[in-house]
C-alpha positions as CSV (number, residue, x, y, z in Angstrom):
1,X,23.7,5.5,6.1
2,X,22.5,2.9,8.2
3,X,20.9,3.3,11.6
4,X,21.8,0.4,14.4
5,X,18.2,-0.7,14.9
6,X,16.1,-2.2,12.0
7,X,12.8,-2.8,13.3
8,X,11.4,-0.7,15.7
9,X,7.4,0.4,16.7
10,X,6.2,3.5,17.1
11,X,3.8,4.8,18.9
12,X,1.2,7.1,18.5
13,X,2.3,9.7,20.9
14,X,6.0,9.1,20.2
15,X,8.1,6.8,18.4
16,X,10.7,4.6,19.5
17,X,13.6,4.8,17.7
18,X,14.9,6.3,14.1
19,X,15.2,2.7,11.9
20,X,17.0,2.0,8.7
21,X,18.2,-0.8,6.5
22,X,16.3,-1.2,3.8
23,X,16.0,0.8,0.5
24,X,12.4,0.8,-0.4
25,X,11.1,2.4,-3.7
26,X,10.9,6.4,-3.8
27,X,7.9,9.0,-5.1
28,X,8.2,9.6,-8.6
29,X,10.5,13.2,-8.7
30,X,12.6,12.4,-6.3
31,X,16.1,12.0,-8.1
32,X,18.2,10.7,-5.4
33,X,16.7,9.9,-1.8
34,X,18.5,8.6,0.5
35,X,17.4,5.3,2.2
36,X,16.8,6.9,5.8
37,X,14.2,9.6,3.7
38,X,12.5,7.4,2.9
39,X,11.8,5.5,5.3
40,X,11.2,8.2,7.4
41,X,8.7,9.1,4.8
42,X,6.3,6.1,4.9
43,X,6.8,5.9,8.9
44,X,5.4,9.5,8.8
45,X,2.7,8.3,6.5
46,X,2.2,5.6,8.7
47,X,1.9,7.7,11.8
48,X,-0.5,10.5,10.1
49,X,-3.1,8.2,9.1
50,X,-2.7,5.9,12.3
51,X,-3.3,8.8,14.2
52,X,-6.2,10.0,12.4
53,X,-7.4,6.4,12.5
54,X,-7.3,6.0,15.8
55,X,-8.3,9.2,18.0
56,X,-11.6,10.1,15.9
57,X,-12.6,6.5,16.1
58,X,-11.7,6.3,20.3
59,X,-15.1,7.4,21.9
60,X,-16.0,3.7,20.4
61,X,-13.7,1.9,21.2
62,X,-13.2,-0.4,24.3
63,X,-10.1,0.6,25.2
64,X,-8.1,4.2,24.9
65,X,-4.7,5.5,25.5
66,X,-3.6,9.2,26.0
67,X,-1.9,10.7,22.9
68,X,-0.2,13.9,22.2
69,X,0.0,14.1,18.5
70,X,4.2,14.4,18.0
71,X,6.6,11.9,16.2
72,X,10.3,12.0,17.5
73,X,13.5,10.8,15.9
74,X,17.0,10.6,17.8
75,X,19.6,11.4,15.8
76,X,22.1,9.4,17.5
77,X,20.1,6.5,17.1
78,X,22.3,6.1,13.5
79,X,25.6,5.6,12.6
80,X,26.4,8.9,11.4
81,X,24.3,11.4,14.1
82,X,25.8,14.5,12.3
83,X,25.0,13.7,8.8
84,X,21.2,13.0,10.0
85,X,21.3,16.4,11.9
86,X,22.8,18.2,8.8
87,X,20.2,15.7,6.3
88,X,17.0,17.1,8.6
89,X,18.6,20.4,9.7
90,X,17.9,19.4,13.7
91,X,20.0,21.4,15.9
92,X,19.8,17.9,18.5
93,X,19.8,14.9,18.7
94,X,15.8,14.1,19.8
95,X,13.7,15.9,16.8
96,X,10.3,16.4,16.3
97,X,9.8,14.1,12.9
98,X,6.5,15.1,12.3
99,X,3.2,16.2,13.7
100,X,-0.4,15.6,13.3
101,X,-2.5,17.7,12.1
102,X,-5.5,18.7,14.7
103,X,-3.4,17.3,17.6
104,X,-2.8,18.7,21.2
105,X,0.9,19.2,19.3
106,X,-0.4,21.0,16.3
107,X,-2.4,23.1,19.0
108,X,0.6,24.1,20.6
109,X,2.8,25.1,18.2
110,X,4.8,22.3,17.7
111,X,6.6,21.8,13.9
112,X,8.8,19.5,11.9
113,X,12.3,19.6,12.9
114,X,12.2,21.3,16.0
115,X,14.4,20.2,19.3
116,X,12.8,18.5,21.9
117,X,14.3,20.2,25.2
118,X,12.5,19.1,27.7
119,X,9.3,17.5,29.2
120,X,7.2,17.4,32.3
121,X,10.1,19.8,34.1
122,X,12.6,17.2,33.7
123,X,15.7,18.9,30.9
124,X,16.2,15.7,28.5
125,X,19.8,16.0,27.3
126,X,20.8,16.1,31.1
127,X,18.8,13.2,32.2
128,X,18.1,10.9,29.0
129,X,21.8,10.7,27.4
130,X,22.5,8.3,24.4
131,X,21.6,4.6,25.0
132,X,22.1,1.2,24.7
133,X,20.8,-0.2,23.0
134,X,20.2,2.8,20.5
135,X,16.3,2.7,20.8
136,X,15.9,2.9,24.2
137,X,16.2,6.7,24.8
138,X,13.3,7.3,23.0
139,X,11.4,4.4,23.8
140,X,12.1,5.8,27.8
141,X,10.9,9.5,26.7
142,X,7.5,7.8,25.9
143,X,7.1,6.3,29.3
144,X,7.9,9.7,30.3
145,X,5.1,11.2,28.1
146,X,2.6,8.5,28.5
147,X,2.7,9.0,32.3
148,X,3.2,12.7,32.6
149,X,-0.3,12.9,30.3
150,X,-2.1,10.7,32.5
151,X,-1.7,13.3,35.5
152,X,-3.1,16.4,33.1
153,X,-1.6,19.0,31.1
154,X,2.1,18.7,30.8
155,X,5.0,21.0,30.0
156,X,6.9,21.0,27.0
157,X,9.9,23.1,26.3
158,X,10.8,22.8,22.1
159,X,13.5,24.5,19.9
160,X,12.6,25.4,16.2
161,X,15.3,25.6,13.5
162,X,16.5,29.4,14.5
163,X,17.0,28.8,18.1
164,X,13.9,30.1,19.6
165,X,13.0,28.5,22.8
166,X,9.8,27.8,22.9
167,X,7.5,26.0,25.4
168,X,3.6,24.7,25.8
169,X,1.3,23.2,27.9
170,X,0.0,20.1,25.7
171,X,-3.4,18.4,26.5
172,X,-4.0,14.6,26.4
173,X,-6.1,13.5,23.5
174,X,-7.7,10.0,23.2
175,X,-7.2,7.0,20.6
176,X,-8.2,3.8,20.4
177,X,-5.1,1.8,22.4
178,X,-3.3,0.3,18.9
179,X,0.5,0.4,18.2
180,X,1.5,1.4,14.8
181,X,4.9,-0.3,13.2
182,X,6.9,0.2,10.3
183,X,9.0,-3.1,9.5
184,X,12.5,-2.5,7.3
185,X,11.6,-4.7,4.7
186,X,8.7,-7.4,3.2
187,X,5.5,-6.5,1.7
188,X,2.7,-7.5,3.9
189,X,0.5,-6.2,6.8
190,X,-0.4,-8.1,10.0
191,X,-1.8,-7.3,13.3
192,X,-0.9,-9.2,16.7
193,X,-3.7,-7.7,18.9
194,X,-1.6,-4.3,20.1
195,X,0.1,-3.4,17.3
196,X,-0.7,-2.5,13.3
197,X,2.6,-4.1,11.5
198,X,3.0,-2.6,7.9
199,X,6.4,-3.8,5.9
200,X,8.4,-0.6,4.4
201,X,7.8,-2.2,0.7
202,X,4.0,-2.4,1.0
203,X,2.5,-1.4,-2.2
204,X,-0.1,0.5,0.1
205,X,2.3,3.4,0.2
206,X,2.3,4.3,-3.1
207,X,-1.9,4.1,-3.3
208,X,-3.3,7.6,-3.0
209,X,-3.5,8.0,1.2
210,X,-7.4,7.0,1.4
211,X,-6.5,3.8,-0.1
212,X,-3.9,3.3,2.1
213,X,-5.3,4.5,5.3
214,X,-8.1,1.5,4.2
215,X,-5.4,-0.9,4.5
216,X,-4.4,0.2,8.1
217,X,-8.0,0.3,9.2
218,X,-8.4,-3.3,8.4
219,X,-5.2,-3.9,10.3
220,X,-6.9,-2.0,13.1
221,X,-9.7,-3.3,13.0
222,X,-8.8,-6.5,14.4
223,X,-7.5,-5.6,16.8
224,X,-10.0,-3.3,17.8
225,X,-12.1,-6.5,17.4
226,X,-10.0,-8.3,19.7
227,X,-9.5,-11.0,17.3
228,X,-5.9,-12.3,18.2
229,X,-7.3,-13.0,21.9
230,X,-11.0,-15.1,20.2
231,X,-8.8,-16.9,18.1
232,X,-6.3,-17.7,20.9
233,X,-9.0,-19.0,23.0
234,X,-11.7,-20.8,20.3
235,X,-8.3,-22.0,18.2
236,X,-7.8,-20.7,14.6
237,X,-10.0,-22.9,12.6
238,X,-10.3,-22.0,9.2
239,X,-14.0,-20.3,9.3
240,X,-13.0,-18.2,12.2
241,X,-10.3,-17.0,10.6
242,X,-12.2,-16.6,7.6
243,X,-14.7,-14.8,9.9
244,X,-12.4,-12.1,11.5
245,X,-11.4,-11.0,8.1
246,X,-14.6,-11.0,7.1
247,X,-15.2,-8.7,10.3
248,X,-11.9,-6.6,9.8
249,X,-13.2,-5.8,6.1
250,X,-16.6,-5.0,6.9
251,X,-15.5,-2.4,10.0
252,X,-13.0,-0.7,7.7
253,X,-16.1,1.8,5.9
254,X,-17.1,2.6,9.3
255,X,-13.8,3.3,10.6
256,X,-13.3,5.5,7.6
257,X,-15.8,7.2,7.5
258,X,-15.2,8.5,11.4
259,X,-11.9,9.5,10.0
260,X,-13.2,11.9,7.3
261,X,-12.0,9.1,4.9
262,X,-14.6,8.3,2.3
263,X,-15.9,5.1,2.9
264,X,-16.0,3.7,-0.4
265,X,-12.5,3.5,-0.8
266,X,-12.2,0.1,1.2
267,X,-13.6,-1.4,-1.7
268,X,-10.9,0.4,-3.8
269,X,-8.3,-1.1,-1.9
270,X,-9.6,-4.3,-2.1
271,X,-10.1,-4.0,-6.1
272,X,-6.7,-2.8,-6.3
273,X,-4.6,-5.4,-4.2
274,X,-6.8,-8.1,-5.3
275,X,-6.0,-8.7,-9.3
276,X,-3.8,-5.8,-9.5
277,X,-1.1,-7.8,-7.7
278,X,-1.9,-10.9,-8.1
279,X,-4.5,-11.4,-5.0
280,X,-1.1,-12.8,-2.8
281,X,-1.9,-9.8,-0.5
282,X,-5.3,-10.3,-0.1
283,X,-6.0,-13.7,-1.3
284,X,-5.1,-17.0,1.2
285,X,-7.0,-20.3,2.2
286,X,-8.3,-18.8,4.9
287,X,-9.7,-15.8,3.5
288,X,-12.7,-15.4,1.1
289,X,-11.8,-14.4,-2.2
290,X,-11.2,-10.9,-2.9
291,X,-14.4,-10.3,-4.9
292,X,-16.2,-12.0,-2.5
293,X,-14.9,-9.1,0.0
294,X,-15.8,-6.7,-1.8
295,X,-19.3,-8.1,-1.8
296,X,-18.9,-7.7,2.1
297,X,-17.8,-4.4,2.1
298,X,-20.2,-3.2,-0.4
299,X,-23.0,-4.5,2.0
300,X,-22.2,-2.7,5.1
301,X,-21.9,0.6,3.0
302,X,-25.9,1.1,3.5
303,X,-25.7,0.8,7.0
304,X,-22.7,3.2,7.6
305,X,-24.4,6.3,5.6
306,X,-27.5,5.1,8.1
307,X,-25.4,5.4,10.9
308,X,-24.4,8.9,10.2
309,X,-27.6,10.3,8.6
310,X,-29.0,9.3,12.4
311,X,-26.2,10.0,14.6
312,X,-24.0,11.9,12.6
313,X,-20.9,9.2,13.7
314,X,-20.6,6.1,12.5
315,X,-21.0,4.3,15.9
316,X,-19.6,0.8,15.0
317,X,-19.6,0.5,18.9
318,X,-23.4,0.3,19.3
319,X,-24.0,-0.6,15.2
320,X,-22.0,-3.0,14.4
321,X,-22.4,-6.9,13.9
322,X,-19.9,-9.3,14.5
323,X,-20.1,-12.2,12.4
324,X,-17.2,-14.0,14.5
325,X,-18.9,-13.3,17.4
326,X,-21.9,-14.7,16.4
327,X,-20.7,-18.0,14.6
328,X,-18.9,-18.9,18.2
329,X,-22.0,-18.1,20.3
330,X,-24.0,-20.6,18.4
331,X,-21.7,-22.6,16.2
332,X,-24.5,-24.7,14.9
């Protein structure tokens, strides 16, 4: 079953579009899941720690975004819209794929595999119909969202599996203003200054989720860094770039930590991605080398558990040293 769109973000408050075309390797005890499962799996992973990522760490960051905590899919989005709606039991087309835990949605009620009905007063089978092309539906019902949410409280109207109609003021909560975007196929991570980019084969998403949720700080934390924009305007020589990642890996403990991660674990993931496959994910001429990283990482552990011990956050915001920063203030 393939969908008609193969590479689509999501966002935090809402997701663009339901993506497949890619088979990606499947949890041990599964005997026979389909290619859309799991992919929606690892974009649900994706989004959970994203999500967690990015709204405890937001009262530090520069820039925030409003977020609602819900994940939609669109059926129609696909080939085959009533095999996904009998695959996922939705009743609709636009279904709640997941929600996060401790969000305005969780708040409010909202589940898995409920019906979106409507939003902000405005009925959304009557005024969003099926699009071309596929993604823009959804991608339309988060400019919806993201503006209704910057006015206050708004409305939603839900279905759950038995038919109940249901319905919810949700509240606006904050994150720090990063896209998150599952890719249908590759391996690697990236980051382009808005958006965290994570391939659907990534060997992340089979590491236990602390692990993995270090890999998408790092990701995060370049942008959060505003590294693409430095680089673009000091040129990408080799020691800045060697710099940011040094930055990006010494931020991920403290981003962690905020998270209710345990901050030690971005040393795991380095360990792990380093020899364990070969260093090609975590080892290039512009980086330092992986044990070198860990070096970095292990050094900034002090001063997160200082952080905390005196004001109970890790406040990166008002704690943290930029080495990039630093090197292109005085270069000598």
């Amino acid at each position: 079953m393939r969908c008609k769109k193969l590479r689509t973000p999501f966002l935090l408050a809402l997701v663009a579009a339901l993506a497949m075309g890619h088979t990606p390797g499947h949890a041990a005890g599964d005997q026979d899941p389909s290619p859309l499962k799991i992919f929606k799996e690892r974009e649900e992973q994706l989004f959970r720690v994203g999500y967690r990522l990015a709204t405890t760490n937001a009262p530090f960051c520069e820039r925030n975004d409003a977020a609602s905590g819900f994940l939609l899919h669109d059926a129609s989005a696909c080939d085959d819209p009533k095999s996904v709606r009998q695959t996922f039991g939705l009743t609709g087309d636009i279904g709640i794929q997941t929600v996060a835990a401790d969000s305005p949605a969780a708040a409010a009620g909202m589940k898995r595999d409920d019906i979106l009905i409507a939003m902000d007063g405005i009925e959304i089978a009557a005024n969003y119909p099926p699009s071309k092309p596929c993604w823009r539906r959804t991608q339309r019902l988060h400019d919806l969202l993201q503006t209704a949410l910057g006015r206050g409280p708004v409305l939603i109207v839900w279905s759950n599996p038995e038919g109940e109609r249901l319905s919810a003021d949700i509240l606006a909560t904050h994150y720090c203003a990063s896209n998150f975007e599952l890719l249908d196929s590759g391996k690697g991570v990236a980051a382009d200054g808005n958006r965290v980019q994570i391939d659907a084969d990534f060997p992340g998403f089979a590491f236990p989720e602390d692990e993995f949720a270090a890999a998408v700080a790092h990701e995060l934390a370049h942008n959060l860094l505003n590294h693409q924009k430095t680089l673009d305007q000091h040129g990408r020589k080799g020691r800045l770039v060697r710099l940011s990642v040094r930055d990006a890996d010494r931020l991920m403990p403290w981003l962690l930590a905020n998270a209710g991660y345990d901050p030690r674990t971005a040393v795991l993931f380095i360990q792990t991605l380093g020899p364990g496959y070969g260093g090609g994910l975590v080892r290039k001429r512009s980086h330092d080398g992986w044990d070198k990283r860990v070096e970095f990482i292990e050094a900034e552990l002090p001063e997160v558990a200082l952080a905390i011990a005196e004001d109970v956050n890790a406040d990166w915001g008002k704690r943290f040293k930029r080495m990039l920063e630093v090197e292109i203030a005085d270069p000598s």
